[in-house]
N, C-alpha and C positions, 0 to 999 in steps of 0.2 A: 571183424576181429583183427587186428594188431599182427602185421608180421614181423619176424625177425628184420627181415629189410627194413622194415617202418623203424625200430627200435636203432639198428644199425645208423640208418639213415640222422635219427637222431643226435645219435654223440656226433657224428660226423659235423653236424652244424655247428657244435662248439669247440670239438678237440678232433679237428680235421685228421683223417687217417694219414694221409698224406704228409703232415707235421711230421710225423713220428722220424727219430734216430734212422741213420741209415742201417745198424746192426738193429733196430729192434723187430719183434713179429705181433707188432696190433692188426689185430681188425677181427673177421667173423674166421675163427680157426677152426670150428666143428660144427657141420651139421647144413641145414636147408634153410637159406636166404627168404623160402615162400614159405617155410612150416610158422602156423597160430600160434600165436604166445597167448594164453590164459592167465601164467602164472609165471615168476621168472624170478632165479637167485641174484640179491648183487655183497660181492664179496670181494678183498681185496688178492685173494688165492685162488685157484680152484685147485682144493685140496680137498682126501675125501671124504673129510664131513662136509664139506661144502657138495660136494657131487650125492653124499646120501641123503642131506637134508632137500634138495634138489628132486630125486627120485620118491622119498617121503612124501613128500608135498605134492609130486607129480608136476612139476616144475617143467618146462619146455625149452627154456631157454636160463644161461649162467652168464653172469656178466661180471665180468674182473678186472683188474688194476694190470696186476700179471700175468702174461701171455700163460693160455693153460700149454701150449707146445712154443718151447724156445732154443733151446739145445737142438741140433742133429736128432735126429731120430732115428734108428736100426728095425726097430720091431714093435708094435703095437698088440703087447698081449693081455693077458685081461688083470693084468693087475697097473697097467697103466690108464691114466685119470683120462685123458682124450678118449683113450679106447671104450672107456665105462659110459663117457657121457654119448658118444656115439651110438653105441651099444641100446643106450637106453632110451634113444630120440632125442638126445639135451642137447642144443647148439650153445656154444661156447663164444661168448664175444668179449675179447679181450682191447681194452683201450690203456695203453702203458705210458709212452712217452709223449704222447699226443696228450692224454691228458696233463701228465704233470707240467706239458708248456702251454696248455690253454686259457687264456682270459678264463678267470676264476675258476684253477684246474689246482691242481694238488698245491704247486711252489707258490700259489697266491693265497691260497686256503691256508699253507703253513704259516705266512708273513701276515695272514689277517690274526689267525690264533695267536701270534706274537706279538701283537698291536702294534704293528710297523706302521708308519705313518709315510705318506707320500709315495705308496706303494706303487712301483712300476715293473719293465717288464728290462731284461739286458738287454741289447741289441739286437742278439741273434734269438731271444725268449725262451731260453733253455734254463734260465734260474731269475729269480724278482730278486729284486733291492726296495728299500723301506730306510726309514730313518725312527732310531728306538729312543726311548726316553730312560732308559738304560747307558751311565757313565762308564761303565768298565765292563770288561769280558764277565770277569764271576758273577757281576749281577746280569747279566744276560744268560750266563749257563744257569741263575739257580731260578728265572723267569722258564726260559726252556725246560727246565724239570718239571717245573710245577703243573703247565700249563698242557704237555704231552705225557705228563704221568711218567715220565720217563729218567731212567740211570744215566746220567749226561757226564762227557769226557772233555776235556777244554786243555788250553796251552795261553800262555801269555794272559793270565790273568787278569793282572791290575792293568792292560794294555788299554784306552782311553779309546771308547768308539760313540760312533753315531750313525754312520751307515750300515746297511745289515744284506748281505746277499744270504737268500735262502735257496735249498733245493732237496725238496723231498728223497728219500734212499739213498744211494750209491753216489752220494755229487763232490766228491775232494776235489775230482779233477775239474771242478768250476774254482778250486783258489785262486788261479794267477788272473785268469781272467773277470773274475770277482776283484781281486786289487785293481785292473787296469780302470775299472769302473767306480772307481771310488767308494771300494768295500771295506771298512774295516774290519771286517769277523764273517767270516760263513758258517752256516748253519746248516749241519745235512743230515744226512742219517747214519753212516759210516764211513769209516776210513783205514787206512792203515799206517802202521806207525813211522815209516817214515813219509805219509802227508803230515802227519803232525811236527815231523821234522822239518819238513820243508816252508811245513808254514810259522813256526817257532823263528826258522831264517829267516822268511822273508818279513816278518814284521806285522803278514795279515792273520789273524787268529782265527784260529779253527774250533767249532762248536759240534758236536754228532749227539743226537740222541736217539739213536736205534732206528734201522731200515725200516722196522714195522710203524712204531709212534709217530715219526714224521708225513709217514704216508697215508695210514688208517683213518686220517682225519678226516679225509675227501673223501671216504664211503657213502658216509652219512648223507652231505648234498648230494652228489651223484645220487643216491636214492634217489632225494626228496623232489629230484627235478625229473627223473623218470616218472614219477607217483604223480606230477602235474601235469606232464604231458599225459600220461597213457593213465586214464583213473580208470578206464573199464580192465587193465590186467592188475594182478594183485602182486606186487612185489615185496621181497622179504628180501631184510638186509639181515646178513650173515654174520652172527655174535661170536666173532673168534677172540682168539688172545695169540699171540705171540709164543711160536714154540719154544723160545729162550726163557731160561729159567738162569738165575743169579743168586748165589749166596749171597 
């Protein structure tokens, strides 16, 4: 039977722990490296219907996008989610930024959904570039809505592109260095309003369609490549939705 290690060891082969952000916290955050996986949640959270449907299932191991412990920590009581999955024997393996810069990791998975053409990696592989068949920013923001289901916010509209840097969640701060790269438009998942300012100035255009849409896409594979390595544990991918709700 499948250990935690084995499973660990796995992502590690594609979205090396080691990659990951100097501020981020990937890797095995809860529980026993030797405890048997039977059964294992993969989810973009570990939030707790992810951690009930987990125990429901009798699930042994949770594997997520987002570190389940990343902030400081003071106390671990029982209405915290680490504490619960410990609590209940559930090891928690979170792969974050390692994934979204891994050869076919989140930011390539977004720019393959995009049908970016000529898809590569930036220098440093913290966001891909692609070349779109998409003439102007609003026809690329109302591509991006369709295609991620998603409420999309854009700047510099009628601004004329071809190149495309993407990067799953939280990526404004890849605009400048997106331009240096010959980016006409970035594509991310949030921003705040003066990156939209900033990128209004400098000429490259700014695309966000929700932290969640951008990133939720790479659940799915990440499953299906678990489900072919390990066919003796049973994995279940986790049917959330986004707690943002929009008039």
């Amino acid at each position: 039977m499948p250990k935690v290690s084995d499973i660990y060891n796995f992502i590690d082969s594609f979205a090396p722990f080691e990659s990951q952000a100097e501020w981020d916290n990937s890797g095995l955050l809860v529980g026993d490296s030797d405890a048997e996986v039977k059964k294992a949640v993969v989810a973009l959270d570990c939030t707790d219907g992810v951690t009930d449907l987990a125990v429901r299932e009798k699930c042994s191991l949770i594997i997520t996008h987002h570190p389940v412990i990343f902030n400081p920590q003071s106390d671990f009581r029982d209405d915290n989610t680490a504490y619960k999955c410990a609590k209940n024997g559930i090891s928690v393996i979170s792969a974050h930024t390692c994934y979204d810069f891994a050869r076919g990791g989140v930011n390539d998975i977004l720019a393959e959904t995009l049908s970016l053409k000529n898809i590569r990696k930036s220098e440093d592989g913290e966001f891909t570039l692609g070349e779109t068949d998409c003439t102007e920013v609003k026809e690329l923001a109302g591509l991006v809505a369709e295609r991620l289901a998603a409420r999309v916010s854009y700047c510099l509209k009628d601004k004329r592109i071809k190149t495309v840097a993407v990067c799953g969640g939280a990526g404004a701060d890849f605009l400048a260095p997106a331009s240096l790269e010959g980016a006409d438009v970035l594509v991310t998942g949030e921003a705040k309003y003066h990156e939209f300012l900033d990128a209004a100035k400098s000429g490259t255009a700014l695309i966000t369609a929700g932290h969640y849409n951008t990133e939720v896409i790479a659940m799915r594979p990440l499953y299906q490549r678990l489900c072919e390595r390990f066919g003796d544990i049973g994995f279940i991918l986790y049917d959330g939705a986004s707690p943002i709700e929009y008039i």
